[in-house]
N, C-alpha and C positions, 0 to 999 in steps of 0.2 A: 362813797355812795352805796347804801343796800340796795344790792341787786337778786331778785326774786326770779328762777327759774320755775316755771311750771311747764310739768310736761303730761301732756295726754295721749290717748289714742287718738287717732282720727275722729273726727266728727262727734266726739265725747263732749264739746261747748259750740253754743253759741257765740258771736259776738257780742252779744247783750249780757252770756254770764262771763263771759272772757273778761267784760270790762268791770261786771260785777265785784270779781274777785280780785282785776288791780287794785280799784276802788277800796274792797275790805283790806288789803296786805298792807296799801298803805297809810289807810286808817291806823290799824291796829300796829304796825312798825311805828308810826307818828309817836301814838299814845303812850306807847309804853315805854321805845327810849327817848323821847320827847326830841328828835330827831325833825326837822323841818320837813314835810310833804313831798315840795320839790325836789327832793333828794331821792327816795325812791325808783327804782325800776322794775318793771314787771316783765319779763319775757316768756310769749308763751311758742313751747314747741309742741309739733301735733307730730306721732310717730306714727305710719303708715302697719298697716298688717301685718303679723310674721317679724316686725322690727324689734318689739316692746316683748321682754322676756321675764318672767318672775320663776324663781326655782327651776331654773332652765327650759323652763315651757312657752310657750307663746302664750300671752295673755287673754286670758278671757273675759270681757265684760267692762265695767266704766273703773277707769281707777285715776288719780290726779294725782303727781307728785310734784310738791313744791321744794326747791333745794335752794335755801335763805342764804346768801354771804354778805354777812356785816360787819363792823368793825368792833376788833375784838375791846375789852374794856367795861362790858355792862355789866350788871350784876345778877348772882341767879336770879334772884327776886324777878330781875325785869326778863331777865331770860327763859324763863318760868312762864311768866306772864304771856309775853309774847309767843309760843307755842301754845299755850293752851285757847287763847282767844285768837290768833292764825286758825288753828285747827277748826274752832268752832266756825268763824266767820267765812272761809274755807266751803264747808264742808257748806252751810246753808247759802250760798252764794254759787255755789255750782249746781247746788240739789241733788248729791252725793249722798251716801250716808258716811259719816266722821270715819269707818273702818275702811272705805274706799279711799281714802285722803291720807296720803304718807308727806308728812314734812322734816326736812332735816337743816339745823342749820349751824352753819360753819362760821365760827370768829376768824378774821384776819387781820393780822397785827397791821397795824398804822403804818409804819415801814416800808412794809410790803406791798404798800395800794399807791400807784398814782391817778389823782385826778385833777383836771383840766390842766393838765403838764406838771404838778408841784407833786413832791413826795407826802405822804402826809406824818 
């Protein structure tokens, strides 16, 4: 199951773009590894003041970081794919600009995942 963390500062979303940007992730997760809907998860964490650190500083201003874990297996093409239209749908779905929006996303081997109790 692709699980999608986003993390914010405080009060950086609404819930109306909160659900925006589950909406685009897993559109665009759907689309490109052709991956059932249902499957998706979106989790969003808000970090409080002074928590959220870049270059050892405390963060100033709106910034969104999505950290993707899917199952390893796609191909760059789709992999390609899928970060550059994340980013975009991303980025206009929060009303962000694209350099405030960091996404990273991690393959994990079949193996290594259980869901609903089966190895996969």
């Amino acid at each position: 199951m692709p699980t999608y963390t986003v993390t914010t500062p405080e009060g950086c979303l609404t819930n109306d773009k909160r659900a925006a940007i589950a909406r685009e992730i897993t559109r665009v997760h759907s689309e490109t590894t052709g991956a059932p809907t249902y499957f998706a998860q979106v989790i969003f964490n808000e970090v409080a003041p002074g928590k959220y650190f870049v270059g050892g500083q405390p963060l100033h201003g709106q910034q969104l970081f999505v950290s993707g874990q899917i199952r390893a297996g796609r191909t760059k093409e789709s992999k390609d794919a899928l970060i550059a239209q994340m980013l975009a749908a991303v980025a206009s779905a929060s009303g962000l600009p694209a350099n405030h929006v960091w996404i990273y996303i991690t393959d994990l081997i079949p193996r290594q995942m259980v869901e609903f109790g089966n190895v996969l």
